[in-house]
C-alpha positions as CSV (number, residue, x, y, z in Angstrom):
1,X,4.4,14.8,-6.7
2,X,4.3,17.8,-4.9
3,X,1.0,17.3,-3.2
4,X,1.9,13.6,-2.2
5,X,4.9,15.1,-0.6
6,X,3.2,18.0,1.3
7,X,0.4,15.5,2.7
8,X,3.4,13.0,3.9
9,X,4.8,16.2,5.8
10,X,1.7,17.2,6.8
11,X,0.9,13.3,8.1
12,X,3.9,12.7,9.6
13,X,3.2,16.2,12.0
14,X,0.0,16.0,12.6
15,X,-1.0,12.3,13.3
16,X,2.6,10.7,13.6
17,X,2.3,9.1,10.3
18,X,5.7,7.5,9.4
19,X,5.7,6.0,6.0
20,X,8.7,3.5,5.2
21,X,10.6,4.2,2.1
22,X,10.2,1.6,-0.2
23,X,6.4,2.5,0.8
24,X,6.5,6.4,-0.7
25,X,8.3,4.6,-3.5
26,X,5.9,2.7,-4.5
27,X,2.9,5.5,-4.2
28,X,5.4,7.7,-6.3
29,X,5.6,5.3,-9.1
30,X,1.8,5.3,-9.1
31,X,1.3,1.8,-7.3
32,X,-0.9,0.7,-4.9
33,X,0.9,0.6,-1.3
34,X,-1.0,-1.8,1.2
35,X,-0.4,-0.5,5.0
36,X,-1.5,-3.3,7.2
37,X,-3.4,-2.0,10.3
38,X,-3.4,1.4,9.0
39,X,-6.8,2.6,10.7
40,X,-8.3,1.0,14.2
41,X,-10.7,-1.6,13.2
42,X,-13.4,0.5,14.4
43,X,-13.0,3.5,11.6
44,X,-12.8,0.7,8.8
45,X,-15.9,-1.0,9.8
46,X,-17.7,2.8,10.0
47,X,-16.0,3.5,7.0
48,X,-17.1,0.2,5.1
49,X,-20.9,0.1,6.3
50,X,-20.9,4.5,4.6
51,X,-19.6,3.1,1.4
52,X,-21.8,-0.3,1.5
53,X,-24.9,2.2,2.1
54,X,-23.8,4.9,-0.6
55,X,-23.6,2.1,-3.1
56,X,-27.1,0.7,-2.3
57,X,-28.4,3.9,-2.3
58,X,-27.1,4.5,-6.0
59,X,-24.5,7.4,-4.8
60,X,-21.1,5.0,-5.2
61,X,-20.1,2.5,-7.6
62,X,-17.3,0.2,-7.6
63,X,-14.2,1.1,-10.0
64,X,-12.7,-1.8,-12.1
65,X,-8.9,-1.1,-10.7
């Protein structure tokens, strides 16, 4: 709890990162919280085509969550 706490501070300082809430509720209880719009477009698709290559390459695997 402490750590999720300390990153929200840390967030919230360095990048402007507000978090509603009802959403650092729900990460606190151990649920999933889904942040619409929470990276530019542009990072997600870099970040997407790293993992779709790791996978292919043998070095990432999907989890069953």
């Amino acid at each position: 709890m402490f750590v999720l706490i300390t990153f929200l501070a840390i967030a919230e300082k360095a990048f402007g990162l507000v978090l509603s809430p009802s959403v650092i509720d729900t990460i606190q209880a151990g649920r999933i919280a889904v942040l619409p719009d929470f990276l530019p477009e542009n990072e997600v698709t870099q970040l997407r085509a790293d993992a779709m290559n790791l996978h292919l390459n043998g070095h990432f695997s999907t989890d069953a969550l």
